[in-house]
KOLMIFI-233274 format. One record per atom (N, C-alpha, C): x, y, z. Coordinates in steps of 0.001 Angstrom, whole numbers, plus 524288, in hexadecimal, padded with zeros to 5 digits. Layout:
N
XYZ ...
This chain:
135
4DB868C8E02C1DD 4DE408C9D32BD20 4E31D8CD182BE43 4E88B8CBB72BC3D 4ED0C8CE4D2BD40 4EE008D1EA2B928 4F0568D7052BA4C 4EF7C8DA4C2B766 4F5A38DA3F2B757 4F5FB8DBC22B0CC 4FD7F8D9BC2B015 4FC488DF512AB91 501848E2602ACD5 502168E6482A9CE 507328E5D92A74C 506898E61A2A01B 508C68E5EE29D2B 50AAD8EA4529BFA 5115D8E8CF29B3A 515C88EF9F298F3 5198F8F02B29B10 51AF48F37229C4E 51F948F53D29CF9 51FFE8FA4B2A157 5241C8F8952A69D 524068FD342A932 5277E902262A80F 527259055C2A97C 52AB690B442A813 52EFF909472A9E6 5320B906CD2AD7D 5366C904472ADC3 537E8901AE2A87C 535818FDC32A72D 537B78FB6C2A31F 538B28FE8429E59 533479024A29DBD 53511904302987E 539609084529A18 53BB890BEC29D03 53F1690E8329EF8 5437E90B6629EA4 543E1905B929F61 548A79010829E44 54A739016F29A01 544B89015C29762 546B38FEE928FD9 548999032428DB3 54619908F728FDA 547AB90EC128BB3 54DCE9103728E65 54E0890E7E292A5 5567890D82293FD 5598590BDF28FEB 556209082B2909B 55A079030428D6A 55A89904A92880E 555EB906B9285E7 5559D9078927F48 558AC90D9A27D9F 559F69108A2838C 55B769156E2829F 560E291390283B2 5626C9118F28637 5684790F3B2860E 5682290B7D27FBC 5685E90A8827EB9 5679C9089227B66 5686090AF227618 563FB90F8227648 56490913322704A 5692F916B3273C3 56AD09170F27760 56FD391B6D27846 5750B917B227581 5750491323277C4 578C090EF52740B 579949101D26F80 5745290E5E26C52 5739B90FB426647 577579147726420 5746691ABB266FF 574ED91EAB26420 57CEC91FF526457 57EF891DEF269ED 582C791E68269F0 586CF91A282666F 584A2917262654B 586A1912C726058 5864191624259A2 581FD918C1259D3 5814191C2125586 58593920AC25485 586E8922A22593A 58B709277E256A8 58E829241525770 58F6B9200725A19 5957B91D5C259D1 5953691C57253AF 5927C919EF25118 5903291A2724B4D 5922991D9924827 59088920B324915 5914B92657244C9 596029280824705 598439289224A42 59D289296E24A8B 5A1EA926F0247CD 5A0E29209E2484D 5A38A91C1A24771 5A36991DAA23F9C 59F1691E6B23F1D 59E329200A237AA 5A129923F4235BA 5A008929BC23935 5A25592BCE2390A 5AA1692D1F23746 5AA669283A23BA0 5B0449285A23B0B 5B1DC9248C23777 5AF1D9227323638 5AF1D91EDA2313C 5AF309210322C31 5ABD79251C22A46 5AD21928902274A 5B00A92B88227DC 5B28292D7122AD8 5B8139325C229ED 5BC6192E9C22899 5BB0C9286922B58 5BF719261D228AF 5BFEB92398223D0 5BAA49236622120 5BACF9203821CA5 5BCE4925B221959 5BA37928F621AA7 5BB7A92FA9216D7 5C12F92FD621692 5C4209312A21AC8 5CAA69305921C56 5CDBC92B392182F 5CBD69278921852 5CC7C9222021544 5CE5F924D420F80 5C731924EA20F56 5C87A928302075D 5CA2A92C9E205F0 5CC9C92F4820AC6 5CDB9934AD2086A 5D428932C820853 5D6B092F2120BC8 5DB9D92E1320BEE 5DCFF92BEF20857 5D85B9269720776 5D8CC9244620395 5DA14927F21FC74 5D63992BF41FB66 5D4ED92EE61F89E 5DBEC932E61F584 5DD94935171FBC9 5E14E937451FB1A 5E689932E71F7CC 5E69C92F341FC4C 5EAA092B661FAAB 5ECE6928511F3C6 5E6D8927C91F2CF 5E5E6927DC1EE50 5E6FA92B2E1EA65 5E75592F9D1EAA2 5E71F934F31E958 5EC9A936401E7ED 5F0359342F1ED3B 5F3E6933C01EDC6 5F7FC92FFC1E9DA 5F5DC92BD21E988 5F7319284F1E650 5F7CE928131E022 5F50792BA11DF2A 5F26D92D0E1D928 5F691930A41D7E9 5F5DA933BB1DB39 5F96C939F51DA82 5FFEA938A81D96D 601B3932CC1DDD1 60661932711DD45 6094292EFC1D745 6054892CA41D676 6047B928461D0F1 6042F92E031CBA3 6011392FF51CDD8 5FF7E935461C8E1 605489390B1C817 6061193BFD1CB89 6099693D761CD97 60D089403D1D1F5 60FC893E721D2BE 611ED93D5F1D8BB 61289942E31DB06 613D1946971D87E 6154B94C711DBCB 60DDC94EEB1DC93 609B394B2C1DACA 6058894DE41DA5C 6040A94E4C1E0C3 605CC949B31E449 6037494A311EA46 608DE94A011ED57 606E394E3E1F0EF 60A9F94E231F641 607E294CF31F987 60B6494DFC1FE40 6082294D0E203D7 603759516520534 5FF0C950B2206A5 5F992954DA2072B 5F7B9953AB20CB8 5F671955E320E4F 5F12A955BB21249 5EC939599C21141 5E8DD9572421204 5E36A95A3321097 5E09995A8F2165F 5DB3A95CFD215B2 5D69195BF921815 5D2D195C31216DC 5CF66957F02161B 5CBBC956BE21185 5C7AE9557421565 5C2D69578D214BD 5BCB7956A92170B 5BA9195166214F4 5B91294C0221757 5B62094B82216C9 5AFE994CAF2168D 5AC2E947C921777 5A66A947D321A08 5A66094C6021F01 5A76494C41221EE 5A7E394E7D22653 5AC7494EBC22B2E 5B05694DF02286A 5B6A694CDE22A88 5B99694E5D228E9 5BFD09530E2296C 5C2DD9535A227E3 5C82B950E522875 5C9F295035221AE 5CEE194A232226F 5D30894DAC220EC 5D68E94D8C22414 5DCAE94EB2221E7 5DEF294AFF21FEB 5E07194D2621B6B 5E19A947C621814 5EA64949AD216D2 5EDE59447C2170B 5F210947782175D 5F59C943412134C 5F6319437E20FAB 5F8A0940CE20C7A 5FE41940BF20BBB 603C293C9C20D58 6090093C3020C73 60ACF9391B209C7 60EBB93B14205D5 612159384020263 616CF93842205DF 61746932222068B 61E7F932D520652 6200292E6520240 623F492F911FD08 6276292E121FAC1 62C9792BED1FC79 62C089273C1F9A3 63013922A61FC01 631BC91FE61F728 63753922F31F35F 6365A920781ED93 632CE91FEA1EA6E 6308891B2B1E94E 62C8D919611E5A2 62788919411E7A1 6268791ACB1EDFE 62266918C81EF77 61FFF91F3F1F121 61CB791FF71F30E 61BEA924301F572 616A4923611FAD0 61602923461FE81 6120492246202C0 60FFE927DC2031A 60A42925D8202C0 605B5928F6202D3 60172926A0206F1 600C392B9520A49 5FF4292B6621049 5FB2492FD020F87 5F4CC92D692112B 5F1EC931912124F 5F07892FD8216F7 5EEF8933E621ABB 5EE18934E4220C8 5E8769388F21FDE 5E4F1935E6222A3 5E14F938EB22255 5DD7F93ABF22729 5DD4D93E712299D 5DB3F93E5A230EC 5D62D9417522FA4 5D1D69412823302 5CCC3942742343E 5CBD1942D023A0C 5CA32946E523C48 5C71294799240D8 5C1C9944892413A 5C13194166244F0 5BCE393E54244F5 5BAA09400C24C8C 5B53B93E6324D9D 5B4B093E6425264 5B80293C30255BB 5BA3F939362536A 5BC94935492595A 5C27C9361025742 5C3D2939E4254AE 5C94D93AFC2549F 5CBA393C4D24EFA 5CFE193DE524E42 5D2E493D4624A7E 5D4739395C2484A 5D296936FB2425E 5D41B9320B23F8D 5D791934BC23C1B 5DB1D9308C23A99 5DD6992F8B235CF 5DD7192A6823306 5DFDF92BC122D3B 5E0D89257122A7D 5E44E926D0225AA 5E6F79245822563 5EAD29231D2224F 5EC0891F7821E77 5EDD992147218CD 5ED5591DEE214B1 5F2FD91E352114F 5F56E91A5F210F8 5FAB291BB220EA0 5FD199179E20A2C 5FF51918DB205C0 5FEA69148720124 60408916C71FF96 607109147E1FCD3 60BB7913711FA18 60C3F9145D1F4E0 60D44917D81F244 60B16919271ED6F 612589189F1EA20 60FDF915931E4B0 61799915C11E30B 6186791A321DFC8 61B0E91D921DFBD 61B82921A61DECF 61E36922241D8AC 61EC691E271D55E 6227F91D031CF7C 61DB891C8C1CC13 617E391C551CFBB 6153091B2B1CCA2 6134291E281C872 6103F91F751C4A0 60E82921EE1C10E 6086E922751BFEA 604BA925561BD48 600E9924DC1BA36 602749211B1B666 60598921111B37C 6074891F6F1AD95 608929191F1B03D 60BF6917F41B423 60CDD9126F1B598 6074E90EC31B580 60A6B90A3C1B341 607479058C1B078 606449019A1B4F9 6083C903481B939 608608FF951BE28 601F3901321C101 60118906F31BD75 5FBE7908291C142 5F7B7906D91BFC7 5F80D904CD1BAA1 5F3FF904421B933 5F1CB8FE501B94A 5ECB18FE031B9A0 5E8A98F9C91B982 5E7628F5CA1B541 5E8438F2D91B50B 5E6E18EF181B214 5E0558EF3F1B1D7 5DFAD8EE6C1AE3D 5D8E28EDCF1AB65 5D6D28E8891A986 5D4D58E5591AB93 5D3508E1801A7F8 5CEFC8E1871A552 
């Protein structure tokens, strides 16, 4: 009678716990690439609406009235990031360009982003051009 032994030698399993430890080292380093990658995804979506936010702001003020905004720079906290936020008018006749610049320290460096709109400067609250039709 041949005697046959079933399993696995300490070699092999020493093979497979390599392989599976390379393996979860892969993983975990895919994971902060992750949260990093999110990370910077939110300081930029935050940066987005705060530029966005100002610009707007901007827009209103010049329609409402025009001596109400000058040029500003702030520094405003997000979540866990601070944004310098830097807002410019330059006037050109009828038109006036409105420029917000907005920078954040991030791990992998200094970002910025920039948002800039054309605002006509004859405009009014009271003008009939602003307003919306209703159906």
């Amino acid at each position: 009678m041949e005697n046959r032994h079933r399993g696995f030698t300490l070699i092999e399993a020493m093979v497979t716990v390599v392989v599976l430890s390379i393996g979860l080292l892969g993983l975990a380093q895919l994971q902060a690439r992750l949260w990093s990658a999110s990370g910077d995804l939110h300081s930029s979506d935050e940066a987005y609406l705060l530029a966005s936010n100002t610009l707007e702001k901007s827009v209103i003020a010049q329609i409402i009235a025009a001596d109400l905004i000058a040029n500003t720079t702030a520094q405003i906290t997000g979540s866990a990031t601070v944004f310098a936020v830097d807002l410019s008018l330059t006037e050109q006749q009828q038109l006036a360009e409105a420029t917000v610049s907005v920078e954040w320290e991030h791990q992998s460096g200094l970002r910025s982003l920039a948002l800039q709109t054309t605002i006509y400067t004859n405009a009014h609250a009271s003008d009939n051009r602003l307003l919306l039709a209703v159906d």
